[in-house]
C-alpha positions in Angstrom: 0.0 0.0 0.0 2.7 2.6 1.2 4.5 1.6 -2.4 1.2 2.1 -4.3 1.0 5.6 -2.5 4.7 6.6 -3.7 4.3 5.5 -7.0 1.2 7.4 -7.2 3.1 10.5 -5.8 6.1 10.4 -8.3 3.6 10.0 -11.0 2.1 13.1 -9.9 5.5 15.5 -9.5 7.5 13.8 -11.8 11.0 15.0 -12.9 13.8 13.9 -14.5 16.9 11.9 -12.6 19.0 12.5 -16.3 18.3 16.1 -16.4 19.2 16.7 -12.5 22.8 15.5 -13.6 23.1 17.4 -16.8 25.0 20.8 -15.0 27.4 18.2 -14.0 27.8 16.8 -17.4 28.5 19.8 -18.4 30.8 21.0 -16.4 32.9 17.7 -17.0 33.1 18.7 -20.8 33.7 22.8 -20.2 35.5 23.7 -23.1 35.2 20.8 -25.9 34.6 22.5 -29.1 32.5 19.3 -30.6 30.3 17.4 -28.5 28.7 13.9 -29.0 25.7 13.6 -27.5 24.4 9.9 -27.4 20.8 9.4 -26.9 19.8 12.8 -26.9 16.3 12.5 -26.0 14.8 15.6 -26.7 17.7 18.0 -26.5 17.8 19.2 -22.6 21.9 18.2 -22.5 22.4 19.0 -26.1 20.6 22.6 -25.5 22.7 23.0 -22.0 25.9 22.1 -23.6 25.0 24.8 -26.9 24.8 27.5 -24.5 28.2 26.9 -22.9 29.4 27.3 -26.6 29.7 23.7 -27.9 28.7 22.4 -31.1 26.8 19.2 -31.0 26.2 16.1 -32.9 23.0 14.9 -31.0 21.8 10.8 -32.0 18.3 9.8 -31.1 17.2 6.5 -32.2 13.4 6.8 -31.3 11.5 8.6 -34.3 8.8 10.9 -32.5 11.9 11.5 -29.8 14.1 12.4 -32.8 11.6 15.0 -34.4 11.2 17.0 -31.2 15.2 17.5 -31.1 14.8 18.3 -34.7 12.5 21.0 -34.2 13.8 22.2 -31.4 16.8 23.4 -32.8 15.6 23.9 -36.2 17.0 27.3 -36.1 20.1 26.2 -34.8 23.6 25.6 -37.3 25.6 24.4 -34.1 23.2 21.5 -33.4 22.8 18.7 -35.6 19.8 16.0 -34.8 20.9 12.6 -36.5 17.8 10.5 -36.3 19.6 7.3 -35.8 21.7 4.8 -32.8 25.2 5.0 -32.0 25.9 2.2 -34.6 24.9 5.1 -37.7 27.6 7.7 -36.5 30.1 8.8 -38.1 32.9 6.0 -38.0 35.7 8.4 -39.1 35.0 11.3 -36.9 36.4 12.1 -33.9 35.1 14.4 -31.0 36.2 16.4 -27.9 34.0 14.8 -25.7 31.0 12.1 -25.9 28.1 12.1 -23.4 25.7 9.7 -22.5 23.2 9.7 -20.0 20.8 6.9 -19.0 21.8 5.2 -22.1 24.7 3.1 -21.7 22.6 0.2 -20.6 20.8 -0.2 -24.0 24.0 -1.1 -25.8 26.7 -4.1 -25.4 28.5 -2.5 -22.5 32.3 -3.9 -23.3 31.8 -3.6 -27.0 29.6 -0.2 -27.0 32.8 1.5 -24.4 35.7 0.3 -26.5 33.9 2.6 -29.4 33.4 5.2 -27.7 36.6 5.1 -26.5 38.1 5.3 -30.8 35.3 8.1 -30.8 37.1 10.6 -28.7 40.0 13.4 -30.4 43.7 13.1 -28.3 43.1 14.3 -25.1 39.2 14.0 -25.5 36.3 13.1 -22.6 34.1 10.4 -22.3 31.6 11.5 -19.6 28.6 9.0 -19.0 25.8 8.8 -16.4 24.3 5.2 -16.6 22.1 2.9 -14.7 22.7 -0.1 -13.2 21.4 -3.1 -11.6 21.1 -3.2 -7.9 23.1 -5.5 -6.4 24.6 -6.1 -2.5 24.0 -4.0 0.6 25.6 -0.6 -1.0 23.0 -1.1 -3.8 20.3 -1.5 -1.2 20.9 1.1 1.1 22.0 3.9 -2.1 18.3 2.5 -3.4 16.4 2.9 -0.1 17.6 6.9 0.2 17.0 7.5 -3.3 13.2 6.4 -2.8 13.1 8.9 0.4 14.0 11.7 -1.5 12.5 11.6 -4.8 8.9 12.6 -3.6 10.9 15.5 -2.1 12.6 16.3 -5.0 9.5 16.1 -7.1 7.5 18.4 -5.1 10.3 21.0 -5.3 11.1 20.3 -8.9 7.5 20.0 -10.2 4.8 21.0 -7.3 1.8 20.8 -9.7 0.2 17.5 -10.1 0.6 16.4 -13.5 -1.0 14.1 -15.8 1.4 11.9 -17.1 5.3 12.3 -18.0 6.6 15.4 -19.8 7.8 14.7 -23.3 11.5 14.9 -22.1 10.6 11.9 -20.4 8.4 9.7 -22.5 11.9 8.3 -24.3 11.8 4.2 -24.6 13.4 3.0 -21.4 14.8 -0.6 -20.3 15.7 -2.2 -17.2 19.8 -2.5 -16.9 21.6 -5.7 -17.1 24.5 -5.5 -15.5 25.7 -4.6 -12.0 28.0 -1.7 -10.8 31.1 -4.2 -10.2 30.4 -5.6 -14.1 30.5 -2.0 -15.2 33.2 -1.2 -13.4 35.2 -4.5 -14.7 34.4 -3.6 -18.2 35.4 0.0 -17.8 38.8 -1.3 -16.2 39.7 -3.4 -19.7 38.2 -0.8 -21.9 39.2 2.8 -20.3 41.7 2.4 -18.5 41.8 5.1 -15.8 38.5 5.6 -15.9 36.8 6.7 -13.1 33.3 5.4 -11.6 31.1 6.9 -8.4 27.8 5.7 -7.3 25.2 8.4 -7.4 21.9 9.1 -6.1 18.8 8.0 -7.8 20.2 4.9 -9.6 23.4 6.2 -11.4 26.7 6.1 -11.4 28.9 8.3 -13.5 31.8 7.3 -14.9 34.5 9.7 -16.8 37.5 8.9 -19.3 40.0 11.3 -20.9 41.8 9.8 -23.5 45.5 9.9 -23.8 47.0 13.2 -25.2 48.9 12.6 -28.8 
């Protein structure tokens, strides 16, 4: 019953976990002149990122997803919408940072960070916030004070009661396979150096710089 109350009550003041990270993101990737922007949903990082002076390849693979980014920066020379997945970028091109958040998960972790890793310029910056599969006590316990504060947050973030989702958060989502110590054993082949923290509200971030030439 108590569960059936907070799900009702998140439904009602919903905001976005991705979007709360997205100043961080940012801040990770001051100062790249080209941005990658991996699953761009419907533009919130890719618009954040534009006004700190980047230019910014955004991919979206869902269609209706796609055609808001598209539109929303119709106007816009220094942001270019590719309706398509990771796989239909550019193989040649290389960037000063990639970002992805919440999106990780969808892809073949090992395979998916090893190209990303030949996506990045000397010197470049993978920054990603993912999700991960709870697993062991730390799990638990990060889990248990992430469900405490998202009503809190959502009242402060979005005190109206809505009707349903925003668009920025109507995206295809899917549960993630793999746990934080796979992630981080994956990362530790495939970036080495990278970094990876636990976060609040079921993400971890993890950042990579690549070698300078």
């Amino acid at each position: 019953m108590a569960l059936t109350l907070l799900h009702r009550f998140n439904r009602r003041h919903p905001w976005s976990h991705n979007d709360h990270y997205a100043p961080w993101v940012a801040g990770r990737v001051a100062g790249a002149r080209h941005v990658l922007d991996v699953g761009c949903g419907t533009g919130n990082l890719a618009a954040l990122l534009r006004r700190r002076g980047a230019e910014v390849t955004a991919l979206e693979p869902d269609p209706a997803t796609a055609r808001a980014a598209e539109e929303r920066f119709a106007g816009d020379t220094g942001v270019t919408v590719v309706h398509g997945a990771f796989a239909d970028r550019d193989p040649l091109r290389r960037y000063d940072a990639v970002t992805l958040v919440a999106v990780l998960h969808h892809l073949p972790l090992a395979a998916t960070l090893r190209e990303l890793r030949g996506c990045l310029s000397p010197g470049g910056r993978l920054v990603i916030v993912g999700c991960y599969r709870a697993s062991g006590p730390a799990d638990l316990l990060t889990g248990v004070a992430a469900a405490a504060a998202n009503p809190v947050m959502g009242l402060l973030r979005h005190p109206a009661v809505a009707d349903g989702p925003p668009p920025h958060m109507s995206a295809p989502t899917a549960e993630p396979r793999e746990t934080l110590a796979e992630i981080r054993s994956a990362a530790a082949r495939e970036l080495p150096g990278a970094r990876i923290r636990r976060r609040l509200f079921w993400r971890y971030t993890l950042l990579y710089q690549a070698p300078a030439a």
